[in-house]
Structures are given as structure tokens and as C-alpha cells.
N, C-alpha and C positions, 0 to 999 in steps of 0.2 A: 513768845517767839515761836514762830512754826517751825515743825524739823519731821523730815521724812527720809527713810533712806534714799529715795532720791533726790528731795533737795541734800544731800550730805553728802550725794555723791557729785552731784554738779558743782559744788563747792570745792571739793576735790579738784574736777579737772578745769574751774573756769576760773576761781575768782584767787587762787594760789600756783600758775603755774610756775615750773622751776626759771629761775632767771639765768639760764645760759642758752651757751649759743645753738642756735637750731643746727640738727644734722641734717644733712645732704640724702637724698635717696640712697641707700648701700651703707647707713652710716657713717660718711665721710664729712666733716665737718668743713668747708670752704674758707680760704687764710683770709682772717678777716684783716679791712684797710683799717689805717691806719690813722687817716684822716676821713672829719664828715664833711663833704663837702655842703657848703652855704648854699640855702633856698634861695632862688634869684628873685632879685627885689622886685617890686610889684610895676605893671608898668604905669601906670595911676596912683603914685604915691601921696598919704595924705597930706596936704596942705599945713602951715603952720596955725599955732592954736591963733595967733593973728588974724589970719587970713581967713579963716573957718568963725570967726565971731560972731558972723550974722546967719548962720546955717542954723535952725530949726526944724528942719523935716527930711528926713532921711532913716536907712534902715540898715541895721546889722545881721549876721549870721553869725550860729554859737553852735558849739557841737563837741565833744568830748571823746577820748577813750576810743583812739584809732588800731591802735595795733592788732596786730595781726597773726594765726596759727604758722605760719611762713616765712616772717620775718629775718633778714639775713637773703632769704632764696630767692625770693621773687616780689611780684609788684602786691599791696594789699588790696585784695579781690573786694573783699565786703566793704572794708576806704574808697576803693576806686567807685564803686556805685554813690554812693554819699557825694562823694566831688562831682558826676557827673550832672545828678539833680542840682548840687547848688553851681554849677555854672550854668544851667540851662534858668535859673531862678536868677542870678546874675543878669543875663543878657534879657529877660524879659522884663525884668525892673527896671532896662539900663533909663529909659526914654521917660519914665514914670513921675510920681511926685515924689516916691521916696527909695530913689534908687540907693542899690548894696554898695556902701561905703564903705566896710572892714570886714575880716571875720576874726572871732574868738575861737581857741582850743583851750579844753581845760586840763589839758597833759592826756600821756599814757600814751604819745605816739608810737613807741614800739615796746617788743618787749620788753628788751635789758639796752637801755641807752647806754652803756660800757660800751656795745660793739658798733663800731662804727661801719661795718658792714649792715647790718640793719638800716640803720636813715639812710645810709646811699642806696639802697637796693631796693625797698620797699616803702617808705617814707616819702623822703624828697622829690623824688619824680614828680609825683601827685600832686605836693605843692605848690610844685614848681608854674602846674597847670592854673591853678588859683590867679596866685599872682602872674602868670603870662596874659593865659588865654583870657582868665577875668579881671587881670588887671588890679585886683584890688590886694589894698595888705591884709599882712596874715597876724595875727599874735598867737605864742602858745606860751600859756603856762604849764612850766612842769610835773609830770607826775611821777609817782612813786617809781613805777617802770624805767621811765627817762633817766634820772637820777636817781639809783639804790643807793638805800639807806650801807649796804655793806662795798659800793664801790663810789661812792658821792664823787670825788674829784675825777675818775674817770665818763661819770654819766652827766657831770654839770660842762667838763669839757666841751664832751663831743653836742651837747645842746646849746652852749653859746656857739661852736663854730656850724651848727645849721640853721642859728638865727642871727646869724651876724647881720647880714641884709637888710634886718626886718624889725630888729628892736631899738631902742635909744640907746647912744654908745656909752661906754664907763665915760666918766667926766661930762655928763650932760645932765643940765639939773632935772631931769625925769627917770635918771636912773638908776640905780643903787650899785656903785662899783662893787663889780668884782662878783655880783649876786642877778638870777635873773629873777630881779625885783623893778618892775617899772612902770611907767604912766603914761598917757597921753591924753589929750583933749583933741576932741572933732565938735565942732556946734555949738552947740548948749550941753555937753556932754561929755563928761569925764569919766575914764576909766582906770583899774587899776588891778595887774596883775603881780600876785604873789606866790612866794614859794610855800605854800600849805604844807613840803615836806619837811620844813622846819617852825614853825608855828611860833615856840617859841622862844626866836631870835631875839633877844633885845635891840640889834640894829637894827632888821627889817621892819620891826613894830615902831619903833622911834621915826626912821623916815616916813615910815606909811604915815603915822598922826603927823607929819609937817606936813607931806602934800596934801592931805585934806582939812590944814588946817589952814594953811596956805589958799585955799581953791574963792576967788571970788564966785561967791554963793549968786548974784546977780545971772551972772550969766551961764554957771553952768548949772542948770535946773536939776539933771538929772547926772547920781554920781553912780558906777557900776564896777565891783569888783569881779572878778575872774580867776581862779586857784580849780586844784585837783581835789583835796577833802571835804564830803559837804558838811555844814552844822545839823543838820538831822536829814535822813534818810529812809526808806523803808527796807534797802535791799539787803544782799546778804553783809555788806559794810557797816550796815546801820542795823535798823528793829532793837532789839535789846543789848546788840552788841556796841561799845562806845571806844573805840579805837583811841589813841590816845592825841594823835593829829586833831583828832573831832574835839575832845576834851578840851581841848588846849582854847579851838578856835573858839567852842562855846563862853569860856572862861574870859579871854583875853581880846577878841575880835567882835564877837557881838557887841560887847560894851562900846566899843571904839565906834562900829559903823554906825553903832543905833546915836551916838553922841553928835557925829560931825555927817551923820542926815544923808548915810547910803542908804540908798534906795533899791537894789538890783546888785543879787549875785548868783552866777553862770558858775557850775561846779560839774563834775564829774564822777568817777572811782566807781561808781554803781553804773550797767550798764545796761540804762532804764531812762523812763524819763518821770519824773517827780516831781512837784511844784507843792512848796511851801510858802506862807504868807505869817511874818512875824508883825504884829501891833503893838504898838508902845504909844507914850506920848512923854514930849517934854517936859522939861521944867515949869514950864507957863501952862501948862496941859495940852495944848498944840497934839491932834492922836495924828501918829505918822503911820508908814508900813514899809517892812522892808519883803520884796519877795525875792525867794532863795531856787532859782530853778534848776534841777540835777536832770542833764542832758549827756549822756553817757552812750550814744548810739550811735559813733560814730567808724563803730567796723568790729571792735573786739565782741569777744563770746558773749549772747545776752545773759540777763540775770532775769530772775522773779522777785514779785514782792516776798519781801523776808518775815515784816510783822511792824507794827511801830510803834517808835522807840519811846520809852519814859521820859516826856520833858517835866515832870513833875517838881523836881529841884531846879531845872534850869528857869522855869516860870517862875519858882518860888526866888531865885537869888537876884531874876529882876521884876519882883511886885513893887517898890517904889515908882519904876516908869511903865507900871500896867502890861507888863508883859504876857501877851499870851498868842500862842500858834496855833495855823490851822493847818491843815492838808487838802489843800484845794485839789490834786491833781495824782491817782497813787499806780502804781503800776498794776502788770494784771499777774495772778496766780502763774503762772507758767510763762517763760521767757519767749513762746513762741507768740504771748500775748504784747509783749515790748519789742517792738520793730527799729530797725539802725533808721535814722533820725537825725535831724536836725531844726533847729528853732530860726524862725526870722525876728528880728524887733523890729515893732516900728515905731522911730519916734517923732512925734509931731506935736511943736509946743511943748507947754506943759503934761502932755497926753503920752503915753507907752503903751501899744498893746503888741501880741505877740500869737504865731502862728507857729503849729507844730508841720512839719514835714515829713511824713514815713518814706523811705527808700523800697523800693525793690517789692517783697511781698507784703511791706506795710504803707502801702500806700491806700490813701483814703483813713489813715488814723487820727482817730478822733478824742482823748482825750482825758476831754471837756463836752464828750456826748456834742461835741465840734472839735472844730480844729485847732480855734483861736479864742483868744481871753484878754484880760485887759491885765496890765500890770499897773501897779498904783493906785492910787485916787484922785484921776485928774488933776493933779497937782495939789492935788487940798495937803 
């Protein structure tokens, strides 16, 4: 693991800061509300998994880890540039062959989702622009920030009533009452967001293997999860260190997605961008791949690469299905070398490839010594 005292002190103020309420200029802390108020639905809402059956060619946007040094006070300065790129990337797609049909978050919209000042004031607005101006829906899965581990029913609150609008409601079979655990399908394409701050739930892991056990494989070619912790990392969250959310996922969710044939999973928490490639094969020997992409750029304080991390036992507890990982994609030394960001996919057919976005002074970043790369194997 690398350590310097200034990686130890950026650690200090980036990737730990305190979870309460930001003070006011003079110290004075602002009475926070009481209610979050609901992101307005989008106005191009998606279509049902019916009606989307024949759709094959279209694209998404994925992006992570909004929040903001101000939260509570004002609008997020470094989030507002990320939304303004992806609505300008929106409206230039709209006419195209694979115009922006949803976006993904992988949590960490604000700092402490307890206060409901925070999403009113600096959150919501922004998204509100998404789903207005761009018309399209939004998904967020929860992060650590959103929902603390030391105030959970306060921070799962105020995040179902800012997604009221936008997610599948309790009692629908895509979504897990009471939990923001849910699913949808768009095309040939199913997706599935979960709460990584609880890993592991024995409900959420039980619904999650019906819906993808449930999923006719015909049609939807390509399955893609969406959560806040990633299964391996480089940055200060990951390298040698193995949080216990990460343990969990590698233990209990690896096995699962690599079993019922995900392909694609959009994670966060580092605040970087990262791209991992896991290979296996089946029982038949069939070699799959799942790629794991950590997009964390979407406004909070950057990170640097950390170091990375020992999968030596994780490869070793799946050598039966050939397990072994690469690191296609690693961040750079210095956080000033990881720009706020955001990924397109594009899916066409059996085909996924995917384009990185720098915002603001990372614009023109490259990588992939490019911009763009493929996910998958062609469908093999």
C-alpha cells in the first residue's frame, strides 16, 4: 500500500469527513427542514418492460459520489458542472442512433442524508434539471453518506422521499418493500440497484437471486448492477485495505452475479475512475466476463490511486469457475490526475462499449491512452 504524509493527510480531510451539519458563515448552523422534498419525475418517463422489448440500441449515463464541501448552504458547484456536460451530451444524442435513455448514481449524494436540508438545497435542484430540462430518469443508489450507518432510518427516509418520483413503488414487483432495493428493464437490458450499505441482508440477497433468476435470458442480453461499495478498488477505500461492505460483496455477490450471467457493474465510494475486468467460465466452460467500473467523479473531493489490492484468496475461492482479474483502467498518482466525470454506455445488440467524460479542467481525458473501450466480448 502507498502512504505518505500527504496521502494521510488527504485521507484525513477527503475520504472521512465528519457527518454533521455544515455551519453557516459566523458559525451559525441553518434550522434544517424537516422534509426532502421528491426530485420531479422525468418528463420522458421510461416506457414499460413491454413496450421497450424491441429496443436494442440505446445509451446510458453512470456517474457517482456527488456531494458536496457546502452541503446544507448552497447549490453543488463541482455536481452542477457534471449535470451541465451530461445535458449538453443529452441533447446532442437526443436525434442520434443511441440516444440517453436513463442515468445511474452510485450514492453519496450528500454529505449526511439525516439532514434534510442538504437534498433540498444542494442536491435536488440539479436533478431536478436532469429529469426536466433532459427529460430522462434518474436512479440513485445509496451511499454510505446518504444513509449512515449511525442514523440509517433517518438517512433511508429522507432518500426514499427524494426518490419517491423516480423509483418502483413498495408493492411492485421490482421492488423490495420497504428497502431501496429495485429493478427495471429498458430493451434488451436489465438493471439492478442495491443497497451495498448493507451487503449482507438475507432479504435483499434473496430478492436480488429471484429477479435474476426470474429474468428471461432471451431477451435481456445484457444484466447490469448499480451499488455504492466497489468489489475491488485501487483507491484510498480499496489497495490493501478491505472494508467490510467490500468483504461481504466479494464473499456473497460475486458468486451470485457471476452464476446468473451479470455482466456490468457501475459502483462508486472512491472518487476516481477505475475499471476492473473479472473472467470466469461456466459449468459447460462457456469463459464469460463481468466488468466492474468505479465512477466516482461526480462532484465530491478527488482521491489518488491508493495501491492494489491482494485478490490472491479471492481468485483462489473461485478457481473452480477460472476466476481471475485484471485492471484494465487505474487511476493516476495524484487526485489532480482523476477529473469529476462521468461514463456514457453504449448498448447496441449484443455489443456495450463505453466512453469516459472529464468535466471542467479534465476534459480531454483519456484513460484508456483514449477515451473509450469496449465492455464485454461481443456477446461471446
Amino acid at each position: 500500500m502507498r502512504s505518505s504524509p500527504m496521502l494521510a493527510l488527504l485521507l484525513a480531510v477527503t475520504v472521512a469527513p465528519p457527518l454533521l451539519a455544515q455551519a453557516a458563515p459566523g458559525g451559525r448552523t441553518p434550522p434544517p427542514d424537516t422534509v426532502v422534498t421528491p426530485i420531479q419525475p422525468p418528463t420522458s418517463p421510461l416506457p414499460s418492460e413491454t413496450e421497450s422489448a424491441d429496443v436494442t440500441r440505446f445509451s446510458f449515463l453512470v456517474y457517482g459520489d456527488t456531494r458536496g464541501r457546502y452541503d446544507g448552504l448552497r447549490i453543488q458547484h463541482e455536481h452542477s458542472l457534471v449535470v451541465e456536460s451530461m445535458l449538453a451530451h443529452i441533447r446532442a444524442m437526443a436525434d442520434g442512433p443511441d440516444p440517453v435513455r436513463f442515468v445511474l448514481q452510485s450514492g453519496d449524494a450528500v454529505v449526511n442524508g439525516r439532514f434534510a436540508q442538504q437534498w433540498n438545497v444542494s442536491f435536488v435542484p440539479l436533478i431536478d434539471r436532469l429529469t426536466t430540462e433532459g427529460g430522462v430518469p434518474y436512479f440513485l443508489a445509496p451511499g454510505n453518506h446518504d444513509v449512515p450507518a449511525m442514523a440509517r432510518d433517518e438517512g433511508l427516509r429522507n432518500y426514499l422521499s427524494a426518490v419517491a418520483n423516480l423509483i418502483p413503488p413498495d408493492g411492485s414487483p421490482r421492488r423490495l418493500t420497504g428497502y431501496p432495493t429495485y429493478a427495471f428493464g429498458y430493451g434488451n437490458t436489465f438493471v439492478l440497484a442495491l443497497d451495498s450499505n448493507i451487503p449482507d441482508d438475507s432479504v435483499q440477497i434473496a430478492w436480488a437471486e429471484a429477479q435474476l433468476a426470474g429474468l428471461d435470458r432471451t431477451r435481456y442480453t445484457h444484466v447490469a448492477a448499480f451499488f455504492h461499495h466497489p468489489a475491488f478498488s485501487s483507491g484510498p477505500h480499496g489497495g490493501a485495505r478491505v472494508e467490510p461492505q467490500t468483504a461481504t460483496i466479494r464473499a456473497r455477490w460475486m458468486p451470485l452475479f457471476r452464476h446468473y450471467g451479470v455482466d456490468m457493474l457501475f459502483v462508486g465510494h472512491d472518487h476516481l475512475f477505475d475499471h476492473w475486468v473479472e473472467r470466469y467460465h461456466d459449468a459447460a466452460g462457456t469463459p464469460h466476463r463481468i466488468d466492474q467500473v468505479v465512477t466516482g467523479g461526480g462532484g465530491a473531493p478527488l482521491y489518488p490511486y491508493w495501491g492494489e489490492p491482494d485478490l490472491s484468496a479471492y481468485q483462489s475461492a473461485g478457481a473452480a469457475e477460472g476466476v481471475q482479474v485484471s485492471h484494465l483502467a487505474r487511476p493516476g498518482m495524484e487526485p489532480g490526475e482523476n477529473p469529476f466525470h462521468y461514463v456514457v454506455v453504449h448498448v447496441d445488440g449484443a455489443d456495450t462499449w463505453m466512453e469516459v467524460v472529464g468535466v471542467d479542467w479534465g476534459r480531454g481525458f483519456q484513460p484508456y491512452r483514449s477515451a473509450r473501450t469496449t465492455l464485454g466480448d461481443g456477446g461471446r
